[in-house]
C-alpha positions, 0 to 999 in steps of 0.5 A, a space after each residue: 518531509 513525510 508526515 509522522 505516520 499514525 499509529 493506532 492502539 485498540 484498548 488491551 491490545 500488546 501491539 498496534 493495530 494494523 491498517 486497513 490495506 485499502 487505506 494502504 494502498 489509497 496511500 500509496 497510490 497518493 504517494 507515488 503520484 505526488 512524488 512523481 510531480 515532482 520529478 523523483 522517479 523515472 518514467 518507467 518506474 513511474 508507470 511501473 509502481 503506478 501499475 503495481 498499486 492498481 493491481 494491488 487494489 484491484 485484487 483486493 477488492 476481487 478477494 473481499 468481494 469474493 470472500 462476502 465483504 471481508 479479507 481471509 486472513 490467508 489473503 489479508 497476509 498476502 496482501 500484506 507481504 505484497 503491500 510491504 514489497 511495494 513499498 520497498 520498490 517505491 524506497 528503491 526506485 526514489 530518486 533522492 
């Protein structure tokens, strides 16, 4: 069973706060490799999700350093979009 997610709220905030993508994508990463040991995906979609998150994570960190440190919000939404795909595909591609 998967760990209720976490949810945080800043104070006066109407919705939940994000989280940070690299915390995302570390999930992620985690993610695909545990379920992996355990047989739930072939090995093309192994290699294939595997390789998306790397690349997920290193184009952050090429945006963020480009950008002195920090995300654009135009990259950080792109990210995003890209993040949420991602997780669509590993849904997708889980054997059950």
């Amino acid at each position: 069973a998967q760990p209720a997610p976490i949810i945080v709220v800043e104070q006066g905030a109407s919705q939940p706060a994000q989280p940070p993508i690299p915390d995302m994508l570390r999930d992620m990463s985690s993610y695909i490799e545990d379920q992996n040991t355990k047989k739930k995906f072939k090995p093309e979609d192994y290699t294939h999700l595997s390789r998306r998150a790397r690349d997920l994570q290193t184009l952050e960190s090429t945006m963020r350093t480009r950008n002195g440190g920090t995300l654009d919000i135009g990259d950080e939404e792109k990210l995003r979009k890209d993040c949420a795909m991602l997780s669509g595909d590993i849904s997708r591609r889980i054997i059950p």
